[in-house]
C-alpha positions in Angstrom: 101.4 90.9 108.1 100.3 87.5 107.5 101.0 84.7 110.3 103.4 81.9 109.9 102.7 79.4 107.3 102.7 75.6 108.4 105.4 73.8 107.2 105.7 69.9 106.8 108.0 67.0 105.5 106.4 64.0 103.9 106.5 61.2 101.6 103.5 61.2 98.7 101.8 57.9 99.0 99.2 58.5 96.5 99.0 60.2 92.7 96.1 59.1 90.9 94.4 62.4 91.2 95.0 65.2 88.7 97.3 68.1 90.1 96.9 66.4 93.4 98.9 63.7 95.7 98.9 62.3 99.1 101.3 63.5 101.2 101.8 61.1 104.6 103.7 63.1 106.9 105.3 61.6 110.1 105.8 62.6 113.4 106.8 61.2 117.2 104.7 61.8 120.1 105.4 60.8 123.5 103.4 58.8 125.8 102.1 60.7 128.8 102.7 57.5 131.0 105.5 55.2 129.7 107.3 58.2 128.3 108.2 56.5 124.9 107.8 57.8 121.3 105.5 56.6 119.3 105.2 57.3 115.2 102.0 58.6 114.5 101.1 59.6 110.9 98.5 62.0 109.2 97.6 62.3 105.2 97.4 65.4 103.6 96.1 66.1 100.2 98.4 68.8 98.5 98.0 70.3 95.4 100.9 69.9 92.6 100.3 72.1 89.4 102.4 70.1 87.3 101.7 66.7 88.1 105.7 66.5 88.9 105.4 63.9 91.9 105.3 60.0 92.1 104.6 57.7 95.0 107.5 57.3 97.0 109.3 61.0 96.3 110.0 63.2 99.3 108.1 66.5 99.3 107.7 69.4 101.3 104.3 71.2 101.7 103.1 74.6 102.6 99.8 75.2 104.1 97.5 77.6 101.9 94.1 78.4 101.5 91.0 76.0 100.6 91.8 75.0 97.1 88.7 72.3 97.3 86.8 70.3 99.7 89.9 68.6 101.3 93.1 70.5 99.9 94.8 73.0 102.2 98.2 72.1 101.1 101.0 72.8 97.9 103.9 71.0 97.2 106.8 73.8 98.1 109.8 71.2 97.1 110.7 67.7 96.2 113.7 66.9 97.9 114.2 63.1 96.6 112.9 61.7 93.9 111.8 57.5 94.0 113.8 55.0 93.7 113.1 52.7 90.5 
């Protein structure tokens, strides 16, 4: 039995690549002194077979193996498209 797959919420900021966007995902993190949250965010690279996402939807990823040099993720879902 395989482990648990990483799963993360996001909104693709970049789709100029072919079958792959930028996924920024955000997240809150407390500070060890003054015990407020701060938004910190991290950009992932996720593959997307059919070229199906624009900047701006919501997307989940999955975590998967080494597709290329820096893709480790796939789009599972969109869950909102853009608004035009």
């Amino acid at each position: 039995m395989r482990g648990k797959v990483k799963v993360r919420e996001g909104v693709v900021v970049g789709d100029k690549m072919d079958k792959t966007v930028v996924v920024a995902v955000q997240r809150l993190v407390k500070h060890p002194r003054y015990m407020k949250y701060r938004k910190r965010r991290a950009h992932y690279k996720a593959h997307d077979e059919e070229n199906r996402c624009r900047v701006g939807d919501r997307v989940v990823i999955v975590e998967t193996r080494p597709l290329s040099k820096e893709k480790r993720w796939r789009v599972r879902t969109i869950l909102g498209k853009a608004s035009t």
